[in-house]
N, C-alpha and C positions, 0 to 999 in steps of 0.2 A: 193253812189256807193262803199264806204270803206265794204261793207257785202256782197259783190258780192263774190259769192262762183263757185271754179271748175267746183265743183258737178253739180251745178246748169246750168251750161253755156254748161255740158257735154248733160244734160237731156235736154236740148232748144234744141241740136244740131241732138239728137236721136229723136223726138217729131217730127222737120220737115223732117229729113230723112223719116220715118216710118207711117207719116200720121196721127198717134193717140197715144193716152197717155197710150193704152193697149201694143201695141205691143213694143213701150218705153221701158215699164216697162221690158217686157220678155228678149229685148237686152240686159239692163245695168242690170238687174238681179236683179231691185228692185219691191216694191210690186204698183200697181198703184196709190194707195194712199199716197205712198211716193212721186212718180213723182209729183203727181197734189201739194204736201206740195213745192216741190223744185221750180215748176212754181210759183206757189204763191209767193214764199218767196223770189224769182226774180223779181217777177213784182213790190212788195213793194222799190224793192232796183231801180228800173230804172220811177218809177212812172205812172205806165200805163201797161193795157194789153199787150199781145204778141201775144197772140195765141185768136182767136175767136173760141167760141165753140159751133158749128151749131147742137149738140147733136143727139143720135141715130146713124145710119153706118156711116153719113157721115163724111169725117176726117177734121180733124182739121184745120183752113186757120190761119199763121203766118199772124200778125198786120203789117203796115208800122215801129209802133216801132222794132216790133218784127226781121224785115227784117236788123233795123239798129242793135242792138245789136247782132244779129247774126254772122252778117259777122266780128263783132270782135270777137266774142267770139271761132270764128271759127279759128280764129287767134293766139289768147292765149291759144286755148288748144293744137295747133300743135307746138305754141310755149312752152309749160308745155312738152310735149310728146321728143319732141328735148334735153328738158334739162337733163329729164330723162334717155335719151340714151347715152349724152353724161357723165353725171356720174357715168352711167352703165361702160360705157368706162375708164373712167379715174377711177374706185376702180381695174377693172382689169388690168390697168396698159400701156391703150392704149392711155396717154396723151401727152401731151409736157414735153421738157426736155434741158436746156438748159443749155451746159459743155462747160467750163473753160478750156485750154489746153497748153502745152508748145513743143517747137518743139522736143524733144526727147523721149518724150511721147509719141506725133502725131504718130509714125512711130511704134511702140512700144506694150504698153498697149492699146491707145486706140481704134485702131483698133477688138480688142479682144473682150471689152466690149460691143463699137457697133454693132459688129456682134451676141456676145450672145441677146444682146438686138432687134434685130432685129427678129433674131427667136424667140424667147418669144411673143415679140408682134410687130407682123408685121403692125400695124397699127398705131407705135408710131412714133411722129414728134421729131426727133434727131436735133437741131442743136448745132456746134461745134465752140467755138471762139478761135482763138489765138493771145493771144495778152500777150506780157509779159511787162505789166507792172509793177512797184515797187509805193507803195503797190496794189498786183494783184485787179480787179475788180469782187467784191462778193455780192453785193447786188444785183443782178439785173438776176443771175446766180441761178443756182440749185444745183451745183457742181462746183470747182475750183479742177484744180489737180497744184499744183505749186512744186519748188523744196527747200525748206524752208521753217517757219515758218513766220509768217505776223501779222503784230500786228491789233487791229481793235477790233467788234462783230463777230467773227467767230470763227466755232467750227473746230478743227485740227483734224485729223486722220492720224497719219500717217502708210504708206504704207511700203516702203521700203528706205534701208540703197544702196546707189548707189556708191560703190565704183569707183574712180579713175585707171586707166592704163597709160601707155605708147604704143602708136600706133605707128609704122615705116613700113619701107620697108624691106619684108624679108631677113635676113643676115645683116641689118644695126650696131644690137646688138647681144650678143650672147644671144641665147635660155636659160630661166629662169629669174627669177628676176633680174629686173635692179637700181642700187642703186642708189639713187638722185644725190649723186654726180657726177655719170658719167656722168649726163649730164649739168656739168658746160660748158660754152661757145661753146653748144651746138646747133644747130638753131631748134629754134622751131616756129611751127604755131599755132596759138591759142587764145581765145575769147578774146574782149576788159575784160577791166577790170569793167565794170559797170555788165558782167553777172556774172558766177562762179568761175573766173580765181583769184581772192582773195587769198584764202585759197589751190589751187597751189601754187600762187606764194611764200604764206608764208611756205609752206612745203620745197619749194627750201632754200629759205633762210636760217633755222631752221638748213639744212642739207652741209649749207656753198656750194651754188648752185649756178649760174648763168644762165640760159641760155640765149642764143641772140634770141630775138622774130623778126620775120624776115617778118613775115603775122598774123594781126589779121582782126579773120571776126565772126559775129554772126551767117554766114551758118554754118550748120555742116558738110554739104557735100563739103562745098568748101573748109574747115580747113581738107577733108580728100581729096577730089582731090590734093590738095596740097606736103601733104603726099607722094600719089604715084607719083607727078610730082619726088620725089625726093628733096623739097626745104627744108625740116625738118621734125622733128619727132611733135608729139602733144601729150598731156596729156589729156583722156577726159575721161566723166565718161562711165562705161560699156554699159547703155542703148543707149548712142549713138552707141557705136561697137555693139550691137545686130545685129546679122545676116552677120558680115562683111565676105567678101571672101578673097580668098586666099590672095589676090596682096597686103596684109596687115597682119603684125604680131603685138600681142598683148602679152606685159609684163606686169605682176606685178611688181610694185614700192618699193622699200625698204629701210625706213621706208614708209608706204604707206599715203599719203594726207588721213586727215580728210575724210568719203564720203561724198557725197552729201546726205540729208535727202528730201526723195518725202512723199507732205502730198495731201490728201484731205480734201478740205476746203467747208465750207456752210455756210450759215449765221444762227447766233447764234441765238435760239431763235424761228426760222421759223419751223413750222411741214413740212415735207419733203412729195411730192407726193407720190402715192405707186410706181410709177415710178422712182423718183430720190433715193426712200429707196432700189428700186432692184438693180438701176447701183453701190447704195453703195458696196452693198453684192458680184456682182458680181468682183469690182474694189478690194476687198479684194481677193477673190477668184485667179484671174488673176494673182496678185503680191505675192501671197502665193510663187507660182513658179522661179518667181526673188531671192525671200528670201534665 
């Protein structure tokens, strides 16, 4: 059965549709002589007739074998036919895609990209993970957008430089740049120290800085409801303030913290779908803008 050919199982398929090996021939566009080679060269491969040939008009009557190879063969070519379609789909970009994501991004870029992706090709299966862990999770993924580099098989891109601010409540400081030291013994809100909050706090120091940390949380929204309760100021990077309103004023820092570096990450080595190679291109495009 290892010689059982497409072709072959295509021309079985058209033979009992059609009755005869003339009209066969005319469908699939071969000559009849071919058909009757392709029958033949079937019957060697399954051991037995298929078709009885009662010769003159009358058409052709499929074997009891014939009936059994049939109905798979009818099966493997809509299964052949399916496969075909689907990599029709997936060269133009209508496949799966599975993104890596952190929560200030979430709100951020990635909305952008899903949505250009969306229009492009509306038939593509998007799913989104957030999960930040240390070292982020890449093999299993398409794309990773993380906020630093990670050690491992993977290839880095990075995006953009994410500067640091000072976030308060309007009139808390004065308008312009606020110098690290003013805010020694300061109350502030702000992330544990296992996410970003490092390389703040060593900026304070550096700057002979104290402040009193009074709330730490890994939401962002709740380090900025906090904010507006009044309980402290916060240090966060700018894409979290992306879009912030009024009830909220935003300083430059002076000297300003190290930023934060946003990369995109893949696994090393892996040929990227045309799918995952567009949300590359557009994930650059998007971040052009930040720059």
């Amino acid at each position: 059965m290892s010689d059982v050919d497409l072709r072959h199982l295509a021309t079985l398929a058209a033979i009992a549709d059609e009755g005869s090996f003339g009209r066969a021939a005319a469908r699939l566009g071969y000559t009849q002589s071919t058909v009757s080679q392709h029958i033949a060269a079937l019957e060697r491969c399954v051991g037995g007739a298929v078709f009885d040939r009662p010769g003159g008009p009358r058409p052709v009557r499929i074997t009891p074998l014939g009936r059994v190879v049939l109905t798979h063969a009818r099966q493997l070519l809509a299964g052949a036919r399916a496969m075909t379609d689907a990599l029709e789909r997936f060269r133009a970009g209508d496949g799966r895609i599975d993104i890596g994501t952190f929560q200030s991004l979430s709100t951020t870029i990635l909305p952008r990209l899903v949505r250009r992706l969306r229009e492009e090709h509306p038939g593509c299966d998007i799913r989104l993970v957030e999960e930040e862990t240390d070292p982020p999770r890449v093999d299993d993924l398409d794309l990773v957008f993380v906020d630093g580099r990670t050690a491992g098989e993977v290839e880095h891109r990075k995006l953009l430089d994410d500067p640091y601010a000072l976030v308060a409540r309007p009139g808390d400081f004065p308008g312009g740049p606020v110098p690290l030291s003013a805010l020694h013994d300061a109350p502030m809100v702000a992330w544990p120290a296992a996410c970003d909050q490092p390389p703040v706090e060593e900026a304070f120091a550096r700057a002979g800085a104290r402040p009193r940390t009074v709330f730490r949380t890994t939401s962002n929204e709740a380090v900025l409801a906090m904010v507006r309760a009044g309980i402290g100021s916060a240090v966060l990077p700018r894409l979290v303030l992306d879009g912030l309103d009024a009830s909220l004023s935003v300083h430059e820092l002076r000297p300003a913290p190290p930023p934060r570096e946003i990369f995109l990450l893949r696994p090393a080595g892996r040929t990227p779908s045309p799918l995952a190679a567009r949300a590359i291109e557009i994930a650059l495009e998007v971040t052009a803008g930040y720059r």
